[in-house]
C-alpha positions as CSV (number, residue, x, y, z in Angstrom):
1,X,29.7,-10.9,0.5
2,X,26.7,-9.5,2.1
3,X,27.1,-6.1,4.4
4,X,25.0,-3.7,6.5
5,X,23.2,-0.4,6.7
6,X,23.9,2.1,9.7
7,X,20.7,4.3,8.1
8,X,17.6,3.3,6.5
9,X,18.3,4.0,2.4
10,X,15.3,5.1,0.7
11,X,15.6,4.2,-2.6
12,X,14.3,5.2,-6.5
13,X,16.4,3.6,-9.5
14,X,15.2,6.0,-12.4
15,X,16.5,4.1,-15.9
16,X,15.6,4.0,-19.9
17,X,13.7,0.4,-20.7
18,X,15.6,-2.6,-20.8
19,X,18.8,-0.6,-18.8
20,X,18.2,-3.5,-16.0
21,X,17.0,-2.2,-13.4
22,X,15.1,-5.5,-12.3
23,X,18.3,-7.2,-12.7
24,X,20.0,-3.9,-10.1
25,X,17.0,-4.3,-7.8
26,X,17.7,-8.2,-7.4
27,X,21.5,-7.8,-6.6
28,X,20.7,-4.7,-4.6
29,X,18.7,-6.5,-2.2
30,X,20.9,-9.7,-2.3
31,X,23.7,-7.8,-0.9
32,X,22.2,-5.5,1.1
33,X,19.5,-7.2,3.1
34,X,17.9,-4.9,4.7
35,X,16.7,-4.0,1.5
36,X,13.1,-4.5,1.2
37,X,11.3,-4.3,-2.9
38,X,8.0,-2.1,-2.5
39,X,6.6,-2.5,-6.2
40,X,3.4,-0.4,-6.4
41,X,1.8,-2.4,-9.1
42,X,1.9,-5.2,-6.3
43,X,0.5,-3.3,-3.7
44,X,-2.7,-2.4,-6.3
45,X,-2.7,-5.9,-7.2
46,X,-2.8,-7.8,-3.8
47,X,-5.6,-4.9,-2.4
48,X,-7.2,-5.7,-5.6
49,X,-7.7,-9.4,-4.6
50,X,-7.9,-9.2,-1.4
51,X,-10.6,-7.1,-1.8
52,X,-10.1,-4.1,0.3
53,X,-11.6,-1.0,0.1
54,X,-8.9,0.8,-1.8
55,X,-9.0,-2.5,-4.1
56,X,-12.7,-2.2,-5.0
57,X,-12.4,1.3,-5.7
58,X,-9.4,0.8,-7.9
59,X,-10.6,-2.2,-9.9
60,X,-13.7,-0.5,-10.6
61,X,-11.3,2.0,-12.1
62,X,-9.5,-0.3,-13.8
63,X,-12.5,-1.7,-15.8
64,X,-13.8,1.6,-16.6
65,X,-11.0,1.3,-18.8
66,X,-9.6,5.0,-17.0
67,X,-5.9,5.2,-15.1
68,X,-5.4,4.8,-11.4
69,X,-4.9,7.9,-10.1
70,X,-1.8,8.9,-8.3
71,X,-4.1,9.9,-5.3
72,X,-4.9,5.5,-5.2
73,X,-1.1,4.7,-5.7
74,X,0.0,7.2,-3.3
75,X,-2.3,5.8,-0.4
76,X,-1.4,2.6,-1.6
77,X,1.9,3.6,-0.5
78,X,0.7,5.2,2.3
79,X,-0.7,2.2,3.9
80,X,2.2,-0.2,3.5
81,X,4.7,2.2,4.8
82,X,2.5,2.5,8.0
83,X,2.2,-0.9,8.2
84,X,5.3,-1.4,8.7
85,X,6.2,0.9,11.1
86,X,8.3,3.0,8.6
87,X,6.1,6.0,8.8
88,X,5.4,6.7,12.2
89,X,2.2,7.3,13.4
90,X,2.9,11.0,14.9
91,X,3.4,11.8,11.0
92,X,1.5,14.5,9.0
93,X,-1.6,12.9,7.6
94,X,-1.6,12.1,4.0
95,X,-4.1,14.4,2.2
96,X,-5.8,13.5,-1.0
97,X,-7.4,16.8,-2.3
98,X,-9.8,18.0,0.5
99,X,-9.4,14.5,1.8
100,X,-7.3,13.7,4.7
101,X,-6.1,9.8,4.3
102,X,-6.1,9.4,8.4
103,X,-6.7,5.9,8.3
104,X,-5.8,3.2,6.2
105,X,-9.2,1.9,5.8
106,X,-10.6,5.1,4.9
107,X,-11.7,5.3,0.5
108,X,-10.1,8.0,-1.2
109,X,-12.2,10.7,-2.7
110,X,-12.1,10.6,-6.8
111,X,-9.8,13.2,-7.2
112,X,-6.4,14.6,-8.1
113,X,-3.5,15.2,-5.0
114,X,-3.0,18.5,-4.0
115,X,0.6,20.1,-3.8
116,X,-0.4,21.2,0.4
117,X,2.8,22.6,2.1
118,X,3.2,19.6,5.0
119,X,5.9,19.4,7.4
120,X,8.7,16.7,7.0
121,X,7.3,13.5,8.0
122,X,8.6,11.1,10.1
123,X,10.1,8.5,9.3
124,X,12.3,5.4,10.7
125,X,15.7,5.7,10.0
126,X,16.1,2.1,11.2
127,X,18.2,0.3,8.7
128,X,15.8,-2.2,8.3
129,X,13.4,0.4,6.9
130,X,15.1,0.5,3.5
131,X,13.6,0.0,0.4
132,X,13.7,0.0,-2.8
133,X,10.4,1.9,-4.8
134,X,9.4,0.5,-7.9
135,X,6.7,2.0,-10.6
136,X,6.3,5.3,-8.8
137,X,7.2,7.8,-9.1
138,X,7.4,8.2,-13.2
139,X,6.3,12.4,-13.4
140,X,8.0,15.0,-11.6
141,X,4.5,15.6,-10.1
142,X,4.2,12.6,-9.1
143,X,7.6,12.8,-7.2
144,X,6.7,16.7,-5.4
145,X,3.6,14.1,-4.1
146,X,6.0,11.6,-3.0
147,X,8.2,14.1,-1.0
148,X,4.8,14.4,1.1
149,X,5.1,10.9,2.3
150,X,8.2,9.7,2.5
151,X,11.7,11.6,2.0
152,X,13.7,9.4,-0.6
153,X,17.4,10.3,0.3
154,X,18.8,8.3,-2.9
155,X,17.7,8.3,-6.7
156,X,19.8,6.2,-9.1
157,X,19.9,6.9,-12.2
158,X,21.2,4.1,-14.4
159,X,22.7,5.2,-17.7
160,X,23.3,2.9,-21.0
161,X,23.7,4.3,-24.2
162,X,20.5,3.8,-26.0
163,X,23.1,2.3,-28.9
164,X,23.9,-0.6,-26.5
165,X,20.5,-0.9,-25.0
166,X,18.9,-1.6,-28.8
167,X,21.9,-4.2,-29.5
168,X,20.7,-5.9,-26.6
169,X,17.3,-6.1,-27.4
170,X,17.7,-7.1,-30.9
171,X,19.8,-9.8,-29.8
172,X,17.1,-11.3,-27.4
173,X,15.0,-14.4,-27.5
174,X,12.6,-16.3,-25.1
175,X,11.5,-19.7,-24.3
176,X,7.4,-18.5,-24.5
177,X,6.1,-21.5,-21.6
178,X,8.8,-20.7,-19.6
179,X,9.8,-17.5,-19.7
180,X,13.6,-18.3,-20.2
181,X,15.1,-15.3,-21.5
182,X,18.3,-15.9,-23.8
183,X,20.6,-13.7,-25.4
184,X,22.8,-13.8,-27.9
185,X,25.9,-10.8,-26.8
186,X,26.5,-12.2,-23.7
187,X,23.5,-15.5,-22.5
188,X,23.9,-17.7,-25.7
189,X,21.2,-21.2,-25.5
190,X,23.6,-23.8,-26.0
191,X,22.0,-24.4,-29.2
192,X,21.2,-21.7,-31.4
193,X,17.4,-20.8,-31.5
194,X,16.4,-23.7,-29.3
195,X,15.9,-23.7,-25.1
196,X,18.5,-25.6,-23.4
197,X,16.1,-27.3,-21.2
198,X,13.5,-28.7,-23.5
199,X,15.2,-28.1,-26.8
200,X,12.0,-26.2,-28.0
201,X,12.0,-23.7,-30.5
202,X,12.9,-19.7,-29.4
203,X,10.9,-16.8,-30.5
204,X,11.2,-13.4,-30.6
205,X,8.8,-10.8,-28.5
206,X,6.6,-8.9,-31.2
207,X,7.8,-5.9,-29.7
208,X,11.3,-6.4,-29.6
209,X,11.7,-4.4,-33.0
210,X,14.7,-1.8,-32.8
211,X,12.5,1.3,-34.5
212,X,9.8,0.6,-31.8
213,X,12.6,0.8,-28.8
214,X,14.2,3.4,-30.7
215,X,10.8,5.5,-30.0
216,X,10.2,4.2,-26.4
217,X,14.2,5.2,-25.5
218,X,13.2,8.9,-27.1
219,X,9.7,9.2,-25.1
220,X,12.0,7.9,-21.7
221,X,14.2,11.0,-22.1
222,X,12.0,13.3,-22.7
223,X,10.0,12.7,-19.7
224,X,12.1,11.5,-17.2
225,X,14.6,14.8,-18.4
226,X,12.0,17.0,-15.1
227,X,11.6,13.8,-13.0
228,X,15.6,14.0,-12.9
229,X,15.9,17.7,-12.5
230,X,13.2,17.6,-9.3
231,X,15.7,15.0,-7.3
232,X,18.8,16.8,-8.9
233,X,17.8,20.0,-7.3
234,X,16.7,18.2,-3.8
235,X,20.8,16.8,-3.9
236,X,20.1,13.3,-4.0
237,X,20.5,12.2,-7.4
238,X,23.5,10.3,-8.6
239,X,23.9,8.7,-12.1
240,X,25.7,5.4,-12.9
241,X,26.9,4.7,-16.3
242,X,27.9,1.5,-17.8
243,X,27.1,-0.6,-20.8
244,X,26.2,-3.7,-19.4
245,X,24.7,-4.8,-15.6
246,X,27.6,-6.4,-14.6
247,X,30.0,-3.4,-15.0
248,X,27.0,-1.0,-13.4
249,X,26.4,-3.5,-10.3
250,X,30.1,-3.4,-8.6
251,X,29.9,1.2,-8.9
252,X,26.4,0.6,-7.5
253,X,27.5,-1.7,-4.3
254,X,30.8,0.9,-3.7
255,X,27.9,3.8,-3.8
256,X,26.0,2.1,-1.8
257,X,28.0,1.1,1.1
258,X,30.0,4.3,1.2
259,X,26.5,6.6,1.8
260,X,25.3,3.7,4.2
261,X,27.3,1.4,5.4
């Protein structure tokens, strides 16, 4: 049963690897419509080949072999949001360094964003101006940047226990051509070891090796721990535990409706 917004949410979901937060995004916006996905490694891809200027700039980056800056993702941001009428045009001007971004079209210098004091910006509070962010932001740096641009008035943060989260990824297996994902806890193949549609063999990711997500889970806490601690302190954090997605989805919808609906 689908339901409605009477306020735009704003949304982060903040969760260790393989918690599901693809899997929360997906029902999220399923049965909340006016959920809208903005992924920022889309945005870089599709301005990437559609060769804007903002595109060029960042694939030339990109083969340089360097990171995109936050300064590139952040106006990536930028220009969707005022796209689509979700940051108004009376808003503060993003500022990039010494750079005001006053124009989508305009490059972005080379360089780092600034922490400038700004005024709140304005922003729709139209229902349909929800979203969910996706990739960004990852730093608590990144996130003071954020709170330039846009005022996110909900961070999720999905807790598993990193005992449950391994279990789950040892017991995983893939159809490779396909991309059929199978496990064995709780999304058995009907065969064991073979893909239900083609009856192909199943293999196992190379990375899918317990010490290696054992590391990745440790390097998630330890630097999400001030990512978590910047929202906590703006009051609109809110944690969600649960060992699997379907317990974690129905507390998530309740959440949901009750700060919204």
């Amino acid at each position: 049963m689908t339901t409605g917004f009477r306020r735009a949410a704003r949304i982060i979901l903040v969760g260790a690897p393989g918690v599901g937060k693809g899997t929360q995004a997906e029902r999220l916006m399923k049965n909340f419509p006016q959920i809208s996905a903005i992924s920022s490694g889309d945005l870089l891809r599709d301005n990437v080949k559609n060769r804007t200027p903002l595109g060029i700039r960042a694939e030339s980056t990109i083969r340089s072999g360097a990171l995109v800056p936050d300064a590139m993702i952040l106006r990536l941001i930028h220009n969707e949001l005022m796209t689509r009428g979700w940051v108004r045009p009376d808003a503060p001007p993003l500022i990039l360094a010494s750079t005001a971004a006053t124009a989508p079209a305009v490059e972005p210098e080379p360089c780092n964003f600034k922490d400038i004091p700004m005024s709140p910006p304005e922003t729709s509070d139209d229902p349909s101006a929800s979203f969910i962010l996706d990739g960004f932001p990852r730093t608590a740096t990144q996130a003071r940047s954020l709170d330039a641009l846009i005022p996110i008035n909900l961070v999720v943060h999905i807790s598993t226990p990193h005992s449950i989260i391994v279990d789950r990824i040892a017991g995983r297996w893939i159809h490779e051509p396909s991309g059929r994902i199978y496990n064995t806890t709780f999304n058995s193949p009907k065969v064991e070891g073979f893909d239900d549609v083609t009856g192909e063999p199943l293999t196992k990711r190379p990375d899918d090796d317990p010490v290696v997500w054992q590391a990745r889970l440790k390097k998630f806490e330890e630097t999400s721990r001030p990512l978590l601690n910047h929202y906590d302190q703006k009051g609109v954090l809110w944690t969600v535990k649960g060992n699997s997605s379907d317990e974690i989805t129905p507390k998530l919808f309740k959440e949901f409706q009750e700060r919204f609906g």
